[in-house]
PQR file with spaces between the fields and no chain letter, atoms N, CA, C, O and H, PARSE charges and radii, in Angstrom:
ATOM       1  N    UNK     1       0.839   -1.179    0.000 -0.4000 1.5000
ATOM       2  CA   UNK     1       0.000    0.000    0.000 -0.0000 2.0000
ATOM       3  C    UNK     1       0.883    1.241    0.000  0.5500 1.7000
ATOM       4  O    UNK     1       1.774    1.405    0.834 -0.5500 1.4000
ATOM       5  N    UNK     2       0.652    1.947   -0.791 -0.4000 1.5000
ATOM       6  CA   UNK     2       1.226    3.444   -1.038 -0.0000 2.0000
ATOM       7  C    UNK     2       1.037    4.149   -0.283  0.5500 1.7000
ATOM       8  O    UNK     2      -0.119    4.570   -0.234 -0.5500 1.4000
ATOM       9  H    UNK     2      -0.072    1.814   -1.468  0.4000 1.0000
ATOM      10  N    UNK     3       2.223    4.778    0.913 -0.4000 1.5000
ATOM      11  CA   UNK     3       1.978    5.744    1.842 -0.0000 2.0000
ATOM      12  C    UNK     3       2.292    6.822    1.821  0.5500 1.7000
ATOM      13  O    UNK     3       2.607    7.480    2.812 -0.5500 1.4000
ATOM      14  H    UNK     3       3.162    4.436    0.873  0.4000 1.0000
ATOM      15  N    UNK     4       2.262    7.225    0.634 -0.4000 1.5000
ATOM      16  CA   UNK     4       3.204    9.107   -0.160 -0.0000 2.0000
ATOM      17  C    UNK     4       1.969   10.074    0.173  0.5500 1.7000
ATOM      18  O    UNK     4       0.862    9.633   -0.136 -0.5500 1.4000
ATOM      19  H    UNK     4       2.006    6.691   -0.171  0.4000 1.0000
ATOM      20  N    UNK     5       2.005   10.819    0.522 -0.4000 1.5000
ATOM      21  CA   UNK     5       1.287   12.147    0.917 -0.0000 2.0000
ATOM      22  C    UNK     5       2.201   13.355    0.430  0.5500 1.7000
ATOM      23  O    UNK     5       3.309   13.723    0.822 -0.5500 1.4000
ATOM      24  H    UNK     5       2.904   11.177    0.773  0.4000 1.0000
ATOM      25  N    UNK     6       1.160   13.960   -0.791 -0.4000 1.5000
ATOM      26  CA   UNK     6       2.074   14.960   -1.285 -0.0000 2.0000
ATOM      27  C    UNK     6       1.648   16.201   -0.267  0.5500 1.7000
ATOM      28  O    UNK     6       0.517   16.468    0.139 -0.5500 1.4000
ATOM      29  H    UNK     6       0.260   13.661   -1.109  0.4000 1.0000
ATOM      30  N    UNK     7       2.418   16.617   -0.089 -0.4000 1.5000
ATOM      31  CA   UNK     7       2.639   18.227    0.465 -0.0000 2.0000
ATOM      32  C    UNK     7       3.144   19.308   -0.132  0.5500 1.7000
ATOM      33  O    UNK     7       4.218   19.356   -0.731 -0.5500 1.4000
ATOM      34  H    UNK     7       3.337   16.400   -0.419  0.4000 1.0000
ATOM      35  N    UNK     8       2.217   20.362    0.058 -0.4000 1.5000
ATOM      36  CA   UNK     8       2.889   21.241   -0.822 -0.0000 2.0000
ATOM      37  C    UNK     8       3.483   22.815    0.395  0.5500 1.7000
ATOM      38  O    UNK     8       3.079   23.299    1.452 -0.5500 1.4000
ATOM      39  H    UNK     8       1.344   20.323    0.544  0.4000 1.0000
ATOM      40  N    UNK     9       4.434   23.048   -0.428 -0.4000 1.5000
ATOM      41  CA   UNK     9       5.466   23.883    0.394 -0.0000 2.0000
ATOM      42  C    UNK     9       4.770   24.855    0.598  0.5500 1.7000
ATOM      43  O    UNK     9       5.041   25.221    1.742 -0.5500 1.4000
ATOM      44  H    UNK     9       4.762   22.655   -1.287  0.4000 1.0000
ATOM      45  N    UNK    10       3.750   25.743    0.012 -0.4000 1.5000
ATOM      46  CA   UNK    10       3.366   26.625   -0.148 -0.0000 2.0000
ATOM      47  C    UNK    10       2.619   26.845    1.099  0.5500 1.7000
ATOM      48  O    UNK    10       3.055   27.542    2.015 -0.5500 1.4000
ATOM      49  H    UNK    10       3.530   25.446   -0.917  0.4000 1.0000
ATOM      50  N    UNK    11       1.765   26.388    1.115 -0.4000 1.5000
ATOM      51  CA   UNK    11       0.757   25.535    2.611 -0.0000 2.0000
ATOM      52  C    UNK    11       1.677   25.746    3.862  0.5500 1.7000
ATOM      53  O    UNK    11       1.585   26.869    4.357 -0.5500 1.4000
ATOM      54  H    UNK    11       1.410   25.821    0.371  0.4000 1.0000
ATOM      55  N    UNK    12       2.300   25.125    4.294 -0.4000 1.5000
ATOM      56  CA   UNK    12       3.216   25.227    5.248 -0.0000 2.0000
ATOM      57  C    UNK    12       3.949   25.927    5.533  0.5500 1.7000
ATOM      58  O    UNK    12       4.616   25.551    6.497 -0.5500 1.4000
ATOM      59  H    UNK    12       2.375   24.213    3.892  0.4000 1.0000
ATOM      60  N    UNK    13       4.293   27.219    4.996 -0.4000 1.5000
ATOM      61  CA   UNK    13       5.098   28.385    4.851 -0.0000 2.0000
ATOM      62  C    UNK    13       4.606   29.471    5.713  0.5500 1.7000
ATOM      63  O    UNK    13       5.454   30.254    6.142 -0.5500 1.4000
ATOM      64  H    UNK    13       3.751   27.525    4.213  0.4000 1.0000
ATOM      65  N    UNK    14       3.577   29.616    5.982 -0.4000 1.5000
ATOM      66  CA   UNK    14       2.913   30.563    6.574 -0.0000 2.0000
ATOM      67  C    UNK    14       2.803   30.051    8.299  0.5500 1.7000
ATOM      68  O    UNK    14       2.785   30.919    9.171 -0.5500 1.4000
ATOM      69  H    UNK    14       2.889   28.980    5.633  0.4000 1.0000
ATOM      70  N    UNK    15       2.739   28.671    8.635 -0.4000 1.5000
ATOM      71  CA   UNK    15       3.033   27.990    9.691 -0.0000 2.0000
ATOM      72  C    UNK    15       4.273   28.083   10.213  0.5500 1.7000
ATOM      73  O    UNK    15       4.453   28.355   11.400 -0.5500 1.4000
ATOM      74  H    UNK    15       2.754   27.965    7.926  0.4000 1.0000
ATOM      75  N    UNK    16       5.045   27.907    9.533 -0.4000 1.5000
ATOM      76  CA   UNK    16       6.702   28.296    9.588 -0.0000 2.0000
ATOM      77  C    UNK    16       6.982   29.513   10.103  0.5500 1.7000
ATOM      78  O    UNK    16       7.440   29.688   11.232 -0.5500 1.4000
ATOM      79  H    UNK    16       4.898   27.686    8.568  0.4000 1.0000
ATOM      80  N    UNK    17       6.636   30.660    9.046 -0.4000 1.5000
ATOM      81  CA   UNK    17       6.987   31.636    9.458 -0.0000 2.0000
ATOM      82  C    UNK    17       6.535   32.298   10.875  0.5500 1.7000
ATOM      83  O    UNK    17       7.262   33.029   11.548 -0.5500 1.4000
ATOM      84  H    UNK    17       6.264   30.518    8.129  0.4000 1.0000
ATOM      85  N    UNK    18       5.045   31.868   11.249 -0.4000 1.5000
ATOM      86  CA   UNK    18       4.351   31.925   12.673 -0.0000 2.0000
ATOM      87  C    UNK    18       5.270   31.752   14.012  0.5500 1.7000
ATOM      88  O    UNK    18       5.675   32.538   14.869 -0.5500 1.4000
ATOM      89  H    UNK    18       4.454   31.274   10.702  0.4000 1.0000
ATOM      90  N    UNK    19       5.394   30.469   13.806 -0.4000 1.5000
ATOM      91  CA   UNK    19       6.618   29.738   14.756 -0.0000 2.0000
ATOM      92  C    UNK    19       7.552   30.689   14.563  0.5500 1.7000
ATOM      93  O    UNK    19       7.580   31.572   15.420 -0.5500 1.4000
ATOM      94  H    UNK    19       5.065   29.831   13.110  0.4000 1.0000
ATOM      95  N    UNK    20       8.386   30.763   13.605 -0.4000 1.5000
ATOM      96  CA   UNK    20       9.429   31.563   13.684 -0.0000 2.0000
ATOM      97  C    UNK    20       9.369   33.223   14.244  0.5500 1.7000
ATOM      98  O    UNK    20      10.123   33.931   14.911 -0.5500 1.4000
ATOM      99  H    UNK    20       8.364   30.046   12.909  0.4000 1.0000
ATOM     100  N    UNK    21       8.846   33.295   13.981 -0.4000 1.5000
ATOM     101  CA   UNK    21       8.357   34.941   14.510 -0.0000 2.0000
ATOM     102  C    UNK    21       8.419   34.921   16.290  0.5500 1.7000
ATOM     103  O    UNK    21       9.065   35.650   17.043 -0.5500 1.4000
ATOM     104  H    UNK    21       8.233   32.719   13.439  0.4000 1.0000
ATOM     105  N    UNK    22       7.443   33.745   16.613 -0.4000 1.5000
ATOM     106  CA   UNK    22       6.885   33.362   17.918 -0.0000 2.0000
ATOM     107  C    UNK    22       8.444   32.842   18.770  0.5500 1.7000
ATOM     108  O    UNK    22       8.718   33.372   19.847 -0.5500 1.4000
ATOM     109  H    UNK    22       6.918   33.153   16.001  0.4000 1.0000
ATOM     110  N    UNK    23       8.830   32.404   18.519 -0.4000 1.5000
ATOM     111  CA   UNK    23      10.651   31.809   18.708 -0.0000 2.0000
ATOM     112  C    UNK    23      11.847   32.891   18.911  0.5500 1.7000
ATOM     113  O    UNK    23      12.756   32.924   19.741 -0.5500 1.4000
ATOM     114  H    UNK    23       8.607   31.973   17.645  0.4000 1.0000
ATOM     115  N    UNK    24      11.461   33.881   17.700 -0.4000 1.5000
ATOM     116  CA   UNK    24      12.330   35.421   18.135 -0.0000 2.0000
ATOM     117  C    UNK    24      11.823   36.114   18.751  0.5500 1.7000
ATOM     118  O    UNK    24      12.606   36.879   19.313 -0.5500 1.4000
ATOM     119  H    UNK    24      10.722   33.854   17.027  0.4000 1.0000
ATOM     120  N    UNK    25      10.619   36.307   19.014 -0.4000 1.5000
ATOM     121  CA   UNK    25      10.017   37.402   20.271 -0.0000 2.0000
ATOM     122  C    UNK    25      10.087   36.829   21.587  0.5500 1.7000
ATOM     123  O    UNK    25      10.138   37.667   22.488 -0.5500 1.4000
ATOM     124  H    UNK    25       9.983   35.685   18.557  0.4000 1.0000
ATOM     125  N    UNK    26      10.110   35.092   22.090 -0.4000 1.5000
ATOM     126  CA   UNK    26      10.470   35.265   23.228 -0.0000 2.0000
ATOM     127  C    UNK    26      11.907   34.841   23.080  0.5500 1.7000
ATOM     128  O    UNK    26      12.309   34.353   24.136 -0.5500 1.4000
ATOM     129  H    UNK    26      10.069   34.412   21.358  0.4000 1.0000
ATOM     130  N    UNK    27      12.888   34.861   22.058 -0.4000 1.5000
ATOM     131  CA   UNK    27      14.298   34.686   22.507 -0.0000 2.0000
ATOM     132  C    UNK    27      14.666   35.818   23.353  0.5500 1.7000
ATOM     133  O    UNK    27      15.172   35.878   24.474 -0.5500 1.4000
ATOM     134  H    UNK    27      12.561   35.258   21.200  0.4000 1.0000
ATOM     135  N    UNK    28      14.066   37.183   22.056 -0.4000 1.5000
ATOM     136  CA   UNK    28      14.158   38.498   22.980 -0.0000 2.0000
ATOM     137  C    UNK    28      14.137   38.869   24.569  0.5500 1.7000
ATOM     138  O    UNK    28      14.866   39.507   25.329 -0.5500 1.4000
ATOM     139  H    UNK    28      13.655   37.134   21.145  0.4000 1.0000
ATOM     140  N    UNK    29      12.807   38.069   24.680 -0.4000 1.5000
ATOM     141  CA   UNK    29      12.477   38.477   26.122 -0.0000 2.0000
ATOM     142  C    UNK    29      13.120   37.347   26.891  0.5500 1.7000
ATOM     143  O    UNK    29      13.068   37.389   28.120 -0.5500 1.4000
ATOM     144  H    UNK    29      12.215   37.551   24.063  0.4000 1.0000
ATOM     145  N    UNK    30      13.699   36.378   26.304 -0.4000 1.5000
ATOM     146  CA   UNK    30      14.591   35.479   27.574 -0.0000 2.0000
ATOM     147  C    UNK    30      16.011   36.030   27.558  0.5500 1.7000
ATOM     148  O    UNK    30      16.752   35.563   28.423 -0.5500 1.4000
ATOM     149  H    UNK    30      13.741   36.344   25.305  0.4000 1.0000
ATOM     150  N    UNK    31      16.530   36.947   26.726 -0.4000 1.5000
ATOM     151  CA   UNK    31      17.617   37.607   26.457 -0.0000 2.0000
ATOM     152  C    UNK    31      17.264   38.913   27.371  0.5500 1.7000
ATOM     153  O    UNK    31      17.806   39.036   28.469 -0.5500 1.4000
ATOM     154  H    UNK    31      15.928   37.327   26.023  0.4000 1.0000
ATOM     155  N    UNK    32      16.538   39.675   26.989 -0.4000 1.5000
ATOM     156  CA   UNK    32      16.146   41.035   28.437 -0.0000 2.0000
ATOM     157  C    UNK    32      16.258   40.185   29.978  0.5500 1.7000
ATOM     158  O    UNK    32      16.903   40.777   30.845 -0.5500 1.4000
ATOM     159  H    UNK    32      16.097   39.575   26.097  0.4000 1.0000
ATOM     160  N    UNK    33      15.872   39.314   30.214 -0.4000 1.5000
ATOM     161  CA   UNK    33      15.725   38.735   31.322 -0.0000 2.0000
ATOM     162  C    UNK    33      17.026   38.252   32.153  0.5500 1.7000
ATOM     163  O    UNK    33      17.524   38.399   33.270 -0.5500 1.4000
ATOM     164  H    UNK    33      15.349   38.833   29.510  0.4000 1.0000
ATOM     165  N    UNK    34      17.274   37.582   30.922 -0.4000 1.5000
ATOM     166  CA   UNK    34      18.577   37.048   31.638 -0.0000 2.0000
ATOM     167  C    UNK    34      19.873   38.514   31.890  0.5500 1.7000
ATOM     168  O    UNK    34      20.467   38.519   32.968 -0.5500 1.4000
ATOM     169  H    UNK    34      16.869   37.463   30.015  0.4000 1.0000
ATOM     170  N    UNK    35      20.100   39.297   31.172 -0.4000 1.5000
ATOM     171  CA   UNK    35      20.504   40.278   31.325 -0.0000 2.0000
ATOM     172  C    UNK    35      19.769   41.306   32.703  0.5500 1.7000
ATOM     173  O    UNK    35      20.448   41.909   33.534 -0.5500 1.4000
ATOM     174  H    UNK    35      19.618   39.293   30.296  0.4000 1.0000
ATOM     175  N    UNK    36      18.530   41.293   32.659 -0.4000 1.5000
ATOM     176  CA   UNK    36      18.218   42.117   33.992 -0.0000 2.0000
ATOM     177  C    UNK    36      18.489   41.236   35.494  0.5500 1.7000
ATOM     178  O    UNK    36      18.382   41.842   36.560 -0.5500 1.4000
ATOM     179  H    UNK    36      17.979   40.803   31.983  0.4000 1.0000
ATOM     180  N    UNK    37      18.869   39.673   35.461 -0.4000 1.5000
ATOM     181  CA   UNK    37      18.842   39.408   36.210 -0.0000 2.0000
ATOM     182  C    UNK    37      20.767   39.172   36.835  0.5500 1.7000
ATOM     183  O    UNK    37      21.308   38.737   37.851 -0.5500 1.4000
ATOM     184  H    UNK    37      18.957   39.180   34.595  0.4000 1.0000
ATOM     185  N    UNK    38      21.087   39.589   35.900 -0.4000 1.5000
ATOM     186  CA   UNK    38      22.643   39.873   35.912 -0.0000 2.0000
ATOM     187  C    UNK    38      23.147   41.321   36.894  0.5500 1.7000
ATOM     188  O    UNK    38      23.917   41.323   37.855 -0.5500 1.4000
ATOM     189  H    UNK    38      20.648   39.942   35.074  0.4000 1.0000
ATOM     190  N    UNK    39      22.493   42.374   36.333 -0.4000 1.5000
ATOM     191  CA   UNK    39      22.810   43.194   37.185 -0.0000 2.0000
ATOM     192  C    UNK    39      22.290   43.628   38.271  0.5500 1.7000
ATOM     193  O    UNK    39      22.573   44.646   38.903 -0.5500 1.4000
ATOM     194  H    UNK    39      21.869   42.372   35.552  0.4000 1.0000
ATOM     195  N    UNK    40      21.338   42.645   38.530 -0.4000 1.5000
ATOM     196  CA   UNK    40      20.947   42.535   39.751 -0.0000 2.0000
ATOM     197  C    UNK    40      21.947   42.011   41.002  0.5500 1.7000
ATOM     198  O    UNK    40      21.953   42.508   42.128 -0.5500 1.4000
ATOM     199  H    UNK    40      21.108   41.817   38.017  0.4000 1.0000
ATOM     200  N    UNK    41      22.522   41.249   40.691 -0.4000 1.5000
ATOM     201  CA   UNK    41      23.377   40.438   41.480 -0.0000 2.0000
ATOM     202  C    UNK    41      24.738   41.338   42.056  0.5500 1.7000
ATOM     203  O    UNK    41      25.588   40.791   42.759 -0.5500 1.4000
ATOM     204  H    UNK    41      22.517   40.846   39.776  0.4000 1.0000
């Protein structure tokens, strides 16, 4: 039995880019953080 499922790139691109967006806005804010909790010390 044939288990190929075509996918098309196009479709999934917009999912991608979501995540990705979502991934750099809190790198940001785990990067502010870790830095405010530096000069705290």
């Amino acid at each position: 039995m044939e288990s190929f499922t075509y996918v098309n790139i196009f479709e999934t691109k917009g999912l991608e880019y979501i995540l990705l967006i979502c991934f750099l806005i809190l790198f940001v804010f785990f990067v502010r953080y870790m830095n405010a909790t530096e000069k705290r010390t």
